[in-house]
N, C-alpha and C positions, 0 to 999 in steps of 0.2 A: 546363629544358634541361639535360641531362646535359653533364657535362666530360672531356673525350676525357681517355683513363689516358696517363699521360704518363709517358717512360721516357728518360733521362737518356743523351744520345751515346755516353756512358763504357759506361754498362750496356749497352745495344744491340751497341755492338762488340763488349760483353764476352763478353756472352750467344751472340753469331753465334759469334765464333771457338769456346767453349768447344764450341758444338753441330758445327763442322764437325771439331773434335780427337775427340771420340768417336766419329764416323764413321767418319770413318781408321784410329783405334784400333783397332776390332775387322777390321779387314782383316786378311789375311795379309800378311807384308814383303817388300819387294826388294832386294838389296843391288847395287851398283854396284862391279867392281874395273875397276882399270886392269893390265894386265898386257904381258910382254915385247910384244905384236905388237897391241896394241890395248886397248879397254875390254870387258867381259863384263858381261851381265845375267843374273841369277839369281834367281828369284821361286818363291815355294810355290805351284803353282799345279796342282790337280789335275784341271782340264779341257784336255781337249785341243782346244778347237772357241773359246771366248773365250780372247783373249791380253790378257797382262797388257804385255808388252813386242813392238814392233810396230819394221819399218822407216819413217819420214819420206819419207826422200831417199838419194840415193849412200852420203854419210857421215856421217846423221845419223839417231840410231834414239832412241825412245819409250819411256818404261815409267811405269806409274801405279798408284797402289794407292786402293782407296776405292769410291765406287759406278761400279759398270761403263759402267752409261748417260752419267752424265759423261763418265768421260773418252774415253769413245768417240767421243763431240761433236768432243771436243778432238782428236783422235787425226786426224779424216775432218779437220776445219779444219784443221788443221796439214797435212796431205798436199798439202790445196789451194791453198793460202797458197803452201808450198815449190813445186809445180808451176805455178802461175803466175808466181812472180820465176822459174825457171828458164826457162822457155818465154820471158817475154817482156825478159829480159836474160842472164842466162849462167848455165849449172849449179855455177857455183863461185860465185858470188852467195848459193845456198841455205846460209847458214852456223847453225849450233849458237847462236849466240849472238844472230842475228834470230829464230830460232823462237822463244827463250827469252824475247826481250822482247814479242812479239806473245802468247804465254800467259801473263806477268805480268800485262799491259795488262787481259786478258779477265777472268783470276782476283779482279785490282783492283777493274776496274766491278762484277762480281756480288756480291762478299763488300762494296761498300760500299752498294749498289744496298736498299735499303728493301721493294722492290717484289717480292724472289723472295728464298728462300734462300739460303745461302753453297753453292759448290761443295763435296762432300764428297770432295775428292780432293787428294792431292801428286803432283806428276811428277818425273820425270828426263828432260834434255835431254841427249845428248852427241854428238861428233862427232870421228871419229876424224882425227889428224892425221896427214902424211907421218913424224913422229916421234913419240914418247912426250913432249916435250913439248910439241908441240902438240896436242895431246887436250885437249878440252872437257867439262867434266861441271856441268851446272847441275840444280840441287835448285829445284822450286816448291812452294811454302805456298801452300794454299786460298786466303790472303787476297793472292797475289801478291806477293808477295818473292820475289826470285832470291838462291841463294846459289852462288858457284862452287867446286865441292868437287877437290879433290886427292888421289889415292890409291884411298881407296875412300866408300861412302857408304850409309848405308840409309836407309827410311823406312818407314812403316805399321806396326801392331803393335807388339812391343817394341823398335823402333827403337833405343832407345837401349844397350840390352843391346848389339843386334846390331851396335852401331859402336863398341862397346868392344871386342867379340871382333875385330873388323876390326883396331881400332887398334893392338892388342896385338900380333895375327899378322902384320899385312901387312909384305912387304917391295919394295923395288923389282924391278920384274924378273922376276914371278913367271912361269912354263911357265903354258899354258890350264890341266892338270889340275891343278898346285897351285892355282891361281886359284879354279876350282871347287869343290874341298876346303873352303875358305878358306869360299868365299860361303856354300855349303849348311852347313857345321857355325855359321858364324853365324847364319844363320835359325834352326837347331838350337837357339841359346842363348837361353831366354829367359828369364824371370822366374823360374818357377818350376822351375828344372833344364835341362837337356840331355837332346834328344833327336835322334832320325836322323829324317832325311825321306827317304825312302825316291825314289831317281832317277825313280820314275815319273810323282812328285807336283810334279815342279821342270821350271820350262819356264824355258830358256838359251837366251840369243843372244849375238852377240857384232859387234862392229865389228872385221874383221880388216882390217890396211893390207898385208896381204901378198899378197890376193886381186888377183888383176890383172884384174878386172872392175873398173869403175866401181861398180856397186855393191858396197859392203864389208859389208852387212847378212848374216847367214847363221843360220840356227836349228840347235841341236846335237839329234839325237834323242834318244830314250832309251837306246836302245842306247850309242853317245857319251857322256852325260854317266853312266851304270853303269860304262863301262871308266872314265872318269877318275877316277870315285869308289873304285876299284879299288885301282888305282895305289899 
């Protein structure tokens, strides 16, 4: 009788996360700013028909980087989740910070789950508030941790470059087109040099609290995000 290969809890975890970190790696990144009249999403993204960055609810929008099919899952369940506490108790109920722990919860079970794969994907949860201090920005790890971020934030590819150039540039307060400046010359930065991402290739939204619609969700064209890169 053969003896089942036997692989040590420590390796197992170790092995999962290391295979859902190179996943996300080779993605293109997103950067998260908070800016005067809300938060902005900025992602390199040269299709126009798959989004990387999606509305949720009124004041609570989506972005992910990693395999498309994931977090599409996640994208459609997170719609449904927030459409049904809103339906069957109040639409100010749907808050940034229930989304963010019902996609921990999910990201937790699978990346500990034996049975399937880790999630090859990070998100971004945020939800714009009546102020700039009450803006919400939560960052997910494949394996389910929330982290709550302040200012600005990236992920996917060379994340880390790209939250130095944030760290460095960002100030409070910033106008949409510096915001945008900001976001896209960070994607710009990576490893190996600086380069331009050309406005055609960059899909922008943004949570504006100045919209007087209930919904704050709103997509900036291309035309939009070229004059701001203008500027």
């Amino acid at each position: 009788m053969t003896m089942p290969f036997y692989v040590s809890p420590e390796q197992l975890m170790k092995d999962r996360a290391d295979f859902a970190r190179k996943g996300i790696a080779r993605g293109r990144g997103v950067a998260v700013v908070q800016y005067l009249d809300g938060v902005l999403f900025v992602s390199e993204n040269p299709s126009a028909a798959l989004h990387k960055i999606s509305e949720i609810y009124d004041r609570v929008a989506f972005a992910a980087v990693g395999r498309y099919n994931e977090f599409e899952n996640l994208r459609i369940a997170g719609v449904r989740l927030a459409d049904m506490r809103g339906y069957a108790y109040d639409r100010r109920d749907v808050t940034g910070r229930a989304l963010a722990n019902a996609y921990a919860q999910t990201l937790g079970t699978i990346f500990s789950s034996g049975g399937e794969k880790p999630y090859e994907v990070e998100l971004f949860v945020a939800e714009v508030g009546a102020t700039a201090a009450e803006d919400q920005i939560y960052r997910l790890t494949f394996d389910g941790q929330v982290a709550d971020e302040h200012g600005y934030a990236a992920m996917g590819g060379p994340a880390e470059s790209v939250t130095a150039h944030l760290a460095e540039n960002w100030t409070e307060g910033l106008d949409l087109a510096a915001a945008i400046k900001l976001a896209a010359a960070g994607l710009g930065h990576g490893e190996t040099g600086e380069r331009v991402i050309a406005s055609g290739d960059l899909e922008v939204a943004v949570l504006d609290r100045t919209r007087i619609q209930d919904r704050k969700f709103k997509r900036l064209s291309d035309a939009a995000v070229a004059e701001a890169l203008a500027t």
